[in-house]
N, CA, C and O atoms as a MOPAC input file, in Angstrom:
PM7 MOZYME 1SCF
protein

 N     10.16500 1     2.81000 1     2.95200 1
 C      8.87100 1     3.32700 1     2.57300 1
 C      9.02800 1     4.40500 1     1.50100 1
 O      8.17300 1     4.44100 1     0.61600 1
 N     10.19100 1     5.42900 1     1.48600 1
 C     10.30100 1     6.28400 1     0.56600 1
 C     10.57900 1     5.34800 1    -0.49100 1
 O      9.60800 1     5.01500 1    -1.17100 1
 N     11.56300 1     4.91500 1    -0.73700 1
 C     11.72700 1     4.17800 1    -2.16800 1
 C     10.64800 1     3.34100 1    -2.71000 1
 O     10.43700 1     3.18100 1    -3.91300 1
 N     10.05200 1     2.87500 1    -1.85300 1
 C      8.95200 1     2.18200 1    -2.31300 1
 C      7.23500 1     3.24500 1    -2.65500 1
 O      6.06400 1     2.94000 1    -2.87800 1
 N      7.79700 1     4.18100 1    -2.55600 1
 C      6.75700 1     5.29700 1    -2.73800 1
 C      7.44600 1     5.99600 1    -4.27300 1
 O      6.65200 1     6.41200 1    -5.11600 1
 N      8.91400 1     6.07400 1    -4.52400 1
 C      9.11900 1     6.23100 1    -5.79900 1
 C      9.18400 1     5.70200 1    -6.74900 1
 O      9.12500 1     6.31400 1    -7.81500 1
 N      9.35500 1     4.13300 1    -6.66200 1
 C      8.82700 1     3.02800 1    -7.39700 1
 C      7.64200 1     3.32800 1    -7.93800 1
 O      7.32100 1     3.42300 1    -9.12300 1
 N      6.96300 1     3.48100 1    -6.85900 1
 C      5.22200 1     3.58100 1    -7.46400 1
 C      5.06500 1     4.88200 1    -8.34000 1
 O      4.14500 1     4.98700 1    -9.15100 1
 N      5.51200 1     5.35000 1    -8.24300 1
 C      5.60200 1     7.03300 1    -9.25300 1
 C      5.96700 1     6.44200 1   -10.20500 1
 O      5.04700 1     6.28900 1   -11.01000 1
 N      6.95500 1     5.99500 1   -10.53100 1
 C      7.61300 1     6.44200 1   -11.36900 1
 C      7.90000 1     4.97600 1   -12.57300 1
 O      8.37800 1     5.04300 1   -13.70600 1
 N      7.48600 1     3.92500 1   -11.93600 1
 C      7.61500 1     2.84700 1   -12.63000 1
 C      6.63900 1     2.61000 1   -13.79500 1
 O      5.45600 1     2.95300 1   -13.76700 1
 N      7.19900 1     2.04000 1   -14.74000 1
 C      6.11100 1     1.71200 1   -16.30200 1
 C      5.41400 1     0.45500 1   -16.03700 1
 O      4.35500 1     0.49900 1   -16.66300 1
 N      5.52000 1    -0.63400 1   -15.40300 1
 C      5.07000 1    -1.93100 1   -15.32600 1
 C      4.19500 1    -1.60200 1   -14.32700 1
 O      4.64600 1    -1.11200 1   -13.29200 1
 N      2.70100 1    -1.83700 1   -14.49600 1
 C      1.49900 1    -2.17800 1   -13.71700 1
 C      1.93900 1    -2.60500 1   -12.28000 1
 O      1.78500 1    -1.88200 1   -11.29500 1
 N      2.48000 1    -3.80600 1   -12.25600 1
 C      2.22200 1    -4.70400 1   -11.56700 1
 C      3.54100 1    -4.43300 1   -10.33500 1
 O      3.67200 1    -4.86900 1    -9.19200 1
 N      4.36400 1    -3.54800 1   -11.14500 1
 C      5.56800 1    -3.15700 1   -10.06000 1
 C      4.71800 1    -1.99400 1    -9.24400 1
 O      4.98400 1    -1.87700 1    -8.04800 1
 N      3.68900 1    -1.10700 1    -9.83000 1
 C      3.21100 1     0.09200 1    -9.35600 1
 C      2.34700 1    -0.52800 1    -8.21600 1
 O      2.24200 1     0.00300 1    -7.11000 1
 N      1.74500 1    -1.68000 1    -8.56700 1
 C      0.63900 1    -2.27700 1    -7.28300 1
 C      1.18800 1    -2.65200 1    -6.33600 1
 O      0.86000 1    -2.29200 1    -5.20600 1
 N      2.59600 1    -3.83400 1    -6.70000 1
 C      3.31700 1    -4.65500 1    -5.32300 1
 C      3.61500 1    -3.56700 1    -4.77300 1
 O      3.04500 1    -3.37100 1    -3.70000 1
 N      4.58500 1    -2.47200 1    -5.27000 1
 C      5.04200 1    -1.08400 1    -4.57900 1
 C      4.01400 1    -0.58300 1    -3.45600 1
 O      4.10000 1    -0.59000 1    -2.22800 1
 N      3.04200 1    -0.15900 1    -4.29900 1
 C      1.75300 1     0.52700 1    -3.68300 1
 C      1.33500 1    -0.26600 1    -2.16800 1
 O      1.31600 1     0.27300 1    -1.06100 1
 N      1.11400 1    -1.25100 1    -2.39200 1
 C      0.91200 1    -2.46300 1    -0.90000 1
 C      2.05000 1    -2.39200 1     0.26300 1
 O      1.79400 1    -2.56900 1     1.45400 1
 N      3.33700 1    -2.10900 1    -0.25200 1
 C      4.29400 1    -2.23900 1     0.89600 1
 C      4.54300 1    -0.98100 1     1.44900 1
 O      5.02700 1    -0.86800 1     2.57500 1
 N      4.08500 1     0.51100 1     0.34900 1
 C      3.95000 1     1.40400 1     0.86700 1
 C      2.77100 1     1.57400 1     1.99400 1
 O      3.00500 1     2.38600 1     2.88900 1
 N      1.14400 1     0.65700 1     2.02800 1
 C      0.30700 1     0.65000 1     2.99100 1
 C      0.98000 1    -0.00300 1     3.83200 1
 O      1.25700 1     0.62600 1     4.85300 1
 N      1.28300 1    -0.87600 1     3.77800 1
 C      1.96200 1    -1.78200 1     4.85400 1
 C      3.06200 1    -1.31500 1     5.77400 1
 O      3.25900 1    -1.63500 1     6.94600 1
 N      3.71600 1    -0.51600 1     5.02200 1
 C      4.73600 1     0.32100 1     6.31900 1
 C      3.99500 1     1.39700 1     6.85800 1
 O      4.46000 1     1.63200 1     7.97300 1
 N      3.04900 1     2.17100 1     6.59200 1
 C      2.26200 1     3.17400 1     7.41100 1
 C      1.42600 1     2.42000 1     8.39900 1
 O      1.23200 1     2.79400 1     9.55600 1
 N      0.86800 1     1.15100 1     7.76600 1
 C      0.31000 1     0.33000 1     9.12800 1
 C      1.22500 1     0.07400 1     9.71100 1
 O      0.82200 1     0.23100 1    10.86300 1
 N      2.55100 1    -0.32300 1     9.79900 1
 C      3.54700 1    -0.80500 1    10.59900 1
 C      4.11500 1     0.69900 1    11.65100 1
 O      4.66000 1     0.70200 1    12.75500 1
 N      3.73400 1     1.78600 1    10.80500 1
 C      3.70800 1     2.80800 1    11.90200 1
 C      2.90100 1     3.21000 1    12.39500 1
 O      3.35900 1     3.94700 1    13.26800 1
 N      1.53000 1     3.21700 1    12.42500 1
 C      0.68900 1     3.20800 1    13.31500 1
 C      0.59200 1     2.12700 1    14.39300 1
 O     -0.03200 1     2.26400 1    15.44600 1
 N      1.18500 1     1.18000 1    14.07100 1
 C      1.14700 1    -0.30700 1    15.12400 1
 C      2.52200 1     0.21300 1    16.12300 1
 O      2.60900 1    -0.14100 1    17.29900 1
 N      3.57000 1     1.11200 1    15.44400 1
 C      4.35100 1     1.26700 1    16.60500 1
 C      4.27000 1     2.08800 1    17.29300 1
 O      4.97000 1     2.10600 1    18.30500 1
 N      2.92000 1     3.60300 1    16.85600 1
 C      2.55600 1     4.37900 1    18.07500 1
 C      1.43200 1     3.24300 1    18.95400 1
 O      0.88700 1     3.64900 1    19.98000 1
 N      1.29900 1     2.53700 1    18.69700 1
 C      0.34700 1     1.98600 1    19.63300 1
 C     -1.30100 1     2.14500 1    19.39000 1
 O     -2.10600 1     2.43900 1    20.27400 1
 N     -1.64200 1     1.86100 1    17.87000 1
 C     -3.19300 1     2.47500 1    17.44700 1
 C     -3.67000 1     1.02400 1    16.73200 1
 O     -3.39400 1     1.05200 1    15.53300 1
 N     -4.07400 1     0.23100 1    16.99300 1
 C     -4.52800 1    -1.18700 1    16.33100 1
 C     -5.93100 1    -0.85900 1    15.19900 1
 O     -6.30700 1    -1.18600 1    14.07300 1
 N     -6.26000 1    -0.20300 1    16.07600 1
 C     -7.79400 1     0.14300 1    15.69200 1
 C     -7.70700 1     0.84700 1    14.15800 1
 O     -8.55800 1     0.70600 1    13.28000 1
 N     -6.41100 1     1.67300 1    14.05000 1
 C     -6.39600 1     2.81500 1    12.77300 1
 C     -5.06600 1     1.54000 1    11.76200 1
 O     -4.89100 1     1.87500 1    10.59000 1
 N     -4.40700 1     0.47700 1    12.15200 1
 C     -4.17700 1    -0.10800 1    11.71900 1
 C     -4.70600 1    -1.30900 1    10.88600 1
 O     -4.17600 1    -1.74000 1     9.86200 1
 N     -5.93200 1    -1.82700 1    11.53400 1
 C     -6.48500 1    -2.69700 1    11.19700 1
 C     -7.14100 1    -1.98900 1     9.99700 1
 O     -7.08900 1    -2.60400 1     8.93200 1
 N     -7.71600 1    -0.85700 1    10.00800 1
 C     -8.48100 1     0.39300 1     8.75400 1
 C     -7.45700 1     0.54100 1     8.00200 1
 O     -7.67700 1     0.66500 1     6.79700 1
 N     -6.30400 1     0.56700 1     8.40100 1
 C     -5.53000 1     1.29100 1     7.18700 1
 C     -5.03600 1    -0.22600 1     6.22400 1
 O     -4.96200 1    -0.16600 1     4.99700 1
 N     -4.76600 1    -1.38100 1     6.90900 1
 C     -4.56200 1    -2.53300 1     6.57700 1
 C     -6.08600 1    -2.98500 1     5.48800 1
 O     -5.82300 1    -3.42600 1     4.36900 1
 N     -7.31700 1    -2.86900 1     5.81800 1
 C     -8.14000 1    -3.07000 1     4.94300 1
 C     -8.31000 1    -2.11000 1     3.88000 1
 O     -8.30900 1    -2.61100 1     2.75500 1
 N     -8.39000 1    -1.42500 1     3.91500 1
 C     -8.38700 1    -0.10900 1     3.07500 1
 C     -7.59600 1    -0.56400 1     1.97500 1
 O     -8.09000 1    -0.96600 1     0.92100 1
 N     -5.93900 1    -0.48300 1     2.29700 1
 C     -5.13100 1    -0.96700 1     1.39500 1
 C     -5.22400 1    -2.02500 1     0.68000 1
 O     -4.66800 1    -2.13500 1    -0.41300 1
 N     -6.11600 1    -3.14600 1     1.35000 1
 C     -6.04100 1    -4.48300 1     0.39200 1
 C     -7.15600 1    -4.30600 1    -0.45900 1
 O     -7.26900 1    -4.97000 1    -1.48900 1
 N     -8.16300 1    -3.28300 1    -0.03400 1
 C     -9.39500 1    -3.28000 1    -1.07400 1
 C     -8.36900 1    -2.34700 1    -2.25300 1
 O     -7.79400 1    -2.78900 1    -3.24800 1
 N     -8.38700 1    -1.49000 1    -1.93100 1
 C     -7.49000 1    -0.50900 1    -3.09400 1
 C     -6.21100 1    -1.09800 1    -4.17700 1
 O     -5.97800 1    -0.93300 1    -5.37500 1
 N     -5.74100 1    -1.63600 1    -3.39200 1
 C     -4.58000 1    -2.55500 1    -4.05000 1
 C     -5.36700 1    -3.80000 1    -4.92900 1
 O     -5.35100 1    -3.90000 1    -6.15600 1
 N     -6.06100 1    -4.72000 1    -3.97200 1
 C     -6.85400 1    -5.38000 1    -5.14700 1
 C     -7.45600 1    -5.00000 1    -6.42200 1
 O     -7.27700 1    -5.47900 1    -7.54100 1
 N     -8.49100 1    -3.68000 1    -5.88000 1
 C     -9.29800 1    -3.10400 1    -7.27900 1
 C     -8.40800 1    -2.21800 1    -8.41200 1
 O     -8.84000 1    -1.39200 1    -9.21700 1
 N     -7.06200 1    -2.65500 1    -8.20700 1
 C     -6.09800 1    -1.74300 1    -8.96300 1
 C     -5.56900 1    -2.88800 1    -9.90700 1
 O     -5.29300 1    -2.83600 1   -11.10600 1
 N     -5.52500 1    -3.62000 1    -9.28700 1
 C     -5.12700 1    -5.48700 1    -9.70800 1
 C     -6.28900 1    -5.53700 1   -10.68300 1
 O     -5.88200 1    -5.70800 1   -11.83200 1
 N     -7.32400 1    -5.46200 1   -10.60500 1
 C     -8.57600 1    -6.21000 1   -10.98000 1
 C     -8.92100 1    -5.03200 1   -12.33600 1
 O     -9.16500 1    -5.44200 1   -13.47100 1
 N     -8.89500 1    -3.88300 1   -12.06400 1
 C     -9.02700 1    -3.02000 1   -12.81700 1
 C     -8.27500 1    -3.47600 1   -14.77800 1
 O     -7.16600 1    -3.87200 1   -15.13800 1
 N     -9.61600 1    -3.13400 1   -15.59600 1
 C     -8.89200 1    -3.61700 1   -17.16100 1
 C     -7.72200 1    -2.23600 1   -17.66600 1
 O     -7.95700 1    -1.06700 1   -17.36200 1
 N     -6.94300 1    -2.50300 1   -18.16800 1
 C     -5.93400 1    -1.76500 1   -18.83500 1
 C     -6.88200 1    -0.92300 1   -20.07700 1
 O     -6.32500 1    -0.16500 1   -20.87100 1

């Protein structure tokens, strides 16, 4: 999750900053799923795909 949080800093290519950005949501949902919180997972899991999409979608 850290490296994939400095990727996203620090990288020049768009598209490395977005995939980055997604696996960084995706491991904080993967730690909320291992305290045992579905409910703040399932939010943090949508959240991320709207954000990550409209970052995708967004014009240069």
């Amino acid at each position: 999750m850290i490296y994939a949080t400095i990727i996203t800093v620090f990288t020049k290519s768009r598209i490395t900053a977005i995939v980055s950005m997604g696996v960084v949501g995706l491991s904080v949902a993967l730690v909320f799923l291992f305290y045992s919180a579905p409910d703040v997972v399932i939010t943090q899991f949508l959240v991320d795909t709207l954000i990550v999409s409209k970052q995708y979608l967004k014009p240069v």
